[in-house]
N, C-alpha and C positions, 0 to 999 in steps of 0.2 A: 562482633558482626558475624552471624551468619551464613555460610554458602549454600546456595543449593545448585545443583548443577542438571540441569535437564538436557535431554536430545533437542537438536533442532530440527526442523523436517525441509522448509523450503524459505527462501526471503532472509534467514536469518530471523523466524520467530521463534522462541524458545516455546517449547510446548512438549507435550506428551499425548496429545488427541493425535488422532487418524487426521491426515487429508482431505478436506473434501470431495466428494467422489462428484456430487453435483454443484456449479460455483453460478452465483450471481455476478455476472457481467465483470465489470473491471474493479471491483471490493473484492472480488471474492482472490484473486490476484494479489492487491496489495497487501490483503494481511495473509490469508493463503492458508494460514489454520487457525483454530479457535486458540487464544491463551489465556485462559477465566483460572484455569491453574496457578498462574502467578500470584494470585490470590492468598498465598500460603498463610499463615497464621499468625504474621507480624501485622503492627499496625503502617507500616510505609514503605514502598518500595521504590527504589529507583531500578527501572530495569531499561539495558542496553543488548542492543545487539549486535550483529555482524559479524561475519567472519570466518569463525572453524564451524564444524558438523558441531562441536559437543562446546557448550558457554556456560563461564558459570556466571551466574548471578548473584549481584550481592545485596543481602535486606540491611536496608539502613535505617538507625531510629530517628536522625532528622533528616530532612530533603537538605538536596545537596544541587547545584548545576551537572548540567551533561555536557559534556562538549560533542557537539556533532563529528563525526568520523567526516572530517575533510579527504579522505581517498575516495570515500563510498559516495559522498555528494559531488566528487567530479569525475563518479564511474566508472572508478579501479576497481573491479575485481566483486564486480557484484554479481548477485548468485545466480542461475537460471530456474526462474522458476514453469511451473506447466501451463502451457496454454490455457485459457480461459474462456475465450469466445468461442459460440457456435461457429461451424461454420456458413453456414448462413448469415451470419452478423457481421462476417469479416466482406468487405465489401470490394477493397482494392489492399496490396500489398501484402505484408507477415506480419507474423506476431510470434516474438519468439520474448519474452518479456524478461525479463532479470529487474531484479533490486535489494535490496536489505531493509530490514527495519535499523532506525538508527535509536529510537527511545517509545517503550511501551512504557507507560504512567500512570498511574490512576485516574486521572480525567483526560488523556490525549495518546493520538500516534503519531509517530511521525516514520516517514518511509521516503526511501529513493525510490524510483520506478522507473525504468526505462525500456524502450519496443522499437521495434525496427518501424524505417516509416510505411504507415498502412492507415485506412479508414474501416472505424467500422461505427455500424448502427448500434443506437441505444435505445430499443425498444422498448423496454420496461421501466417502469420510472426508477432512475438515481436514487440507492437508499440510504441513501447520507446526504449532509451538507459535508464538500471537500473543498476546503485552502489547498491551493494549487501556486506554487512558483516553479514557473519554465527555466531548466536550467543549460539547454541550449536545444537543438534543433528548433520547428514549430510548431505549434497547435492551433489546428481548427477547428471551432467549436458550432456549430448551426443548431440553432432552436428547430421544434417541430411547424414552427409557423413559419421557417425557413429562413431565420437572421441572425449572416455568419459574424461572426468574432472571431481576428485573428490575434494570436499571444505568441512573443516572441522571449529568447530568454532574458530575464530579467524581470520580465511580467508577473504580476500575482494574480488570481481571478476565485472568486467563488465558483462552486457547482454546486448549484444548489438542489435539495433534497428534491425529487420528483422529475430533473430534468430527462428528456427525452429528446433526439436528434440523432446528429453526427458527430464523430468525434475521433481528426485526422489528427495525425502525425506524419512531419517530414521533416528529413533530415536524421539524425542522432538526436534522437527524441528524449529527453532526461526532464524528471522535474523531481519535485521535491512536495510531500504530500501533508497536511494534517488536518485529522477527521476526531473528534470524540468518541473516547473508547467505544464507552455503551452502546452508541445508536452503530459503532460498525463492529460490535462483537454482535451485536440483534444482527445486524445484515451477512454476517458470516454464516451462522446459526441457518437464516431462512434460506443462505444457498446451499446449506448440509441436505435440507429437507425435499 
């Protein structure tokens, strides 16, 4: 089995890109940087994260289960990441956001996310489809034609690609995220640009 051992930058994503300097909305947040690096030269990877500055990774030749980091999904110790929203988008409250990745995969992510509670606008359309489970505070979701949806934890909800609204937090806002690599390494990408 081989190790590779890469820097992490923010989230708990193992990587070696830069930051993005410019970020789409709340994607650009949960993954926080590009990792197309993982990539390396095996054919399968199980990759985990969380935790320290420096992770090693390890390339396995068959897939194996991950077990979710039970601290990091009840928001011990997750990481702070840099603000993301304009401020013009931040509508009411902070945003001071932390989370961890807890599994990058070849076809999936999966991330903790959590924000202090606040509303902001989501003016440009949602560029992913994102599974959402609330894993306590709440979430308020209003379509652009103005019809709210309230998710409390326990709740799961789609966001689906193109969505535009509002999109509050109250309480100790936590959930639990999973979006397809591809289409949110593409949306990482076009908040680089």
């Amino acid at each position: 089995m081989a190790v590779l051992t890469l820097t992490r930058t923010r989230f708990g994503v193992p990587t070696t890109l830069r930051p993005a300097k410019k970020q789409t909305g709340r994607i650009g947040c949960m993954g926080l940087t590009l990792c197309a690096v993982l990539l390396v030269a095996e054919p399968t990877l199980a990759e985990q994260a969380g935790g320290n500055t420096m992770e090693e990774i390890k390339t396995q030749t068959t897939p194996s289960p991950v077990r979710m980091n039970p601290d990091k999904i009840a928001g011990v110790d997750l990481t702070a990441g840099e603000p993301f929203l304009a401020p013009e988008d931040l509508l009411e409250g902070n945003h001071r956001p932390r989370g961890d990745a807890l599994y990058w995969g070849k076809e999936l992510v999966v991330e903790i996310y959590e924000d202090d509670p606040g509303t902001h606008a989501i003016t440009n359309p949602f560029p992913v489809d994102e599974y959402v489970m609330v894993l306590s505070g709440k979430l308020i979701l209003t379509d652009a034609d103005g019809q709210m949806q309230e998710f409390v934890a326990g709740d799961s909800l789609m966001v689906p690609k193109g969505f535009t609204g509002t999109w509050q937090m109250l309480g100790n806002y936590r959930e639990l995220i999973v979006v397809e690599r591809e289409s949110y390494e593409n949306a990482l990408k076009a908040g680089e640009e």
